[in-house]
C-alpha positions as CSV (number, residue, x, y, z in Angstrom):
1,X,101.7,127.2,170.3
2,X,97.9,127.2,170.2
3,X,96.2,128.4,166.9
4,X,92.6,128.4,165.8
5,X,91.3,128.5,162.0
6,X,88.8,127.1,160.3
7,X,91.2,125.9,157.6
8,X,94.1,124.2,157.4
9,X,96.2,123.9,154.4
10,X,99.1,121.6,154.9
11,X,102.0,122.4,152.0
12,X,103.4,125.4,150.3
13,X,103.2,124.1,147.5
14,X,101.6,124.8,143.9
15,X,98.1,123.4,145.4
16,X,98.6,124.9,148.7
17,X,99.3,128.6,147.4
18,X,96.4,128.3,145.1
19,X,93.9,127.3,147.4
20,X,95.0,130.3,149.5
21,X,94.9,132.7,146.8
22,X,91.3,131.5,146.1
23,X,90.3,131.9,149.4
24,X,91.1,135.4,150.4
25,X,88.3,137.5,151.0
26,X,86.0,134.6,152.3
27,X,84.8,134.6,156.0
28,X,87.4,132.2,156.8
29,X,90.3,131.6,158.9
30,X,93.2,129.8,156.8
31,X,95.9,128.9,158.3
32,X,98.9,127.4,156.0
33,X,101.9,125.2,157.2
34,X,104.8,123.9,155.3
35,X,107.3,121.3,156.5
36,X,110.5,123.0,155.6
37,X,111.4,126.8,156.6
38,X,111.3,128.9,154.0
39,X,114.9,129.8,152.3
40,X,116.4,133.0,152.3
41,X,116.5,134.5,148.7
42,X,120.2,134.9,148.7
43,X,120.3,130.7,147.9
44,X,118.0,130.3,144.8
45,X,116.6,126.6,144.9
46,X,116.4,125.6,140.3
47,X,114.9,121.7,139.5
48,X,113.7,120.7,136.6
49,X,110.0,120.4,137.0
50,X,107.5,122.1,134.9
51,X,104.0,122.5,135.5
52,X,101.3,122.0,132.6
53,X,98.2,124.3,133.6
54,X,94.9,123.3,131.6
55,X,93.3,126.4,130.5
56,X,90.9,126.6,133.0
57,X,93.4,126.4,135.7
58,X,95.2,129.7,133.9
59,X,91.5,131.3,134.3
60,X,91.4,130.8,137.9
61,X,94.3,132.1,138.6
62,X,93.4,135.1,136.5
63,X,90.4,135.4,138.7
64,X,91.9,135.0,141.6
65,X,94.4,138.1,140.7
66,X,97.5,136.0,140.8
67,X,98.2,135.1,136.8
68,X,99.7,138.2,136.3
69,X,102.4,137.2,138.5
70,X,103.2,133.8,136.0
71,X,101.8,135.1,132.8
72,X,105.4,136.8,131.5
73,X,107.5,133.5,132.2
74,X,104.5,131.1,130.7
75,X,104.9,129.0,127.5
76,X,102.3,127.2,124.9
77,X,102.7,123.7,125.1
């Protein structure tokens, strides 16, 4: 399989997803692979990690239109 972009993003990831979220709407080509297939939502995947966001990070994300989506399960720390 043969594709072109300008970008690649490797990982799915918290990083990966953000860096495509920030990108959208730029004149580029991103093109984002993960290493495992994604799993159907009938076989939730729960661990324990937690993410600590610095407030700057949160205002990113608010910029980039896609706080919205975390602000209702978010926490002070």
């Amino acid at each position: 399989m043969d594709l072109d972009a300008d970008v690649l993003i490797v990982g799915g990831g918290l990083v990966g997803q953000s860096l495509c979220c920030a990108m959208e709407g730029m004149a580029l080509e991103a093109l984002q692979i993960e290493a495992e297939p994604p799993r159907p939502a009938a076989q939730p995947r729960w661990d324990e990690r937690h993410f600590a966001l610095a407030r700057r990070s949160m205002l990113a994300l608010e910029r980039w239109g896609v706080w919205q989506y975390a602000a209702a399960a978010a926490h002070p720390i």
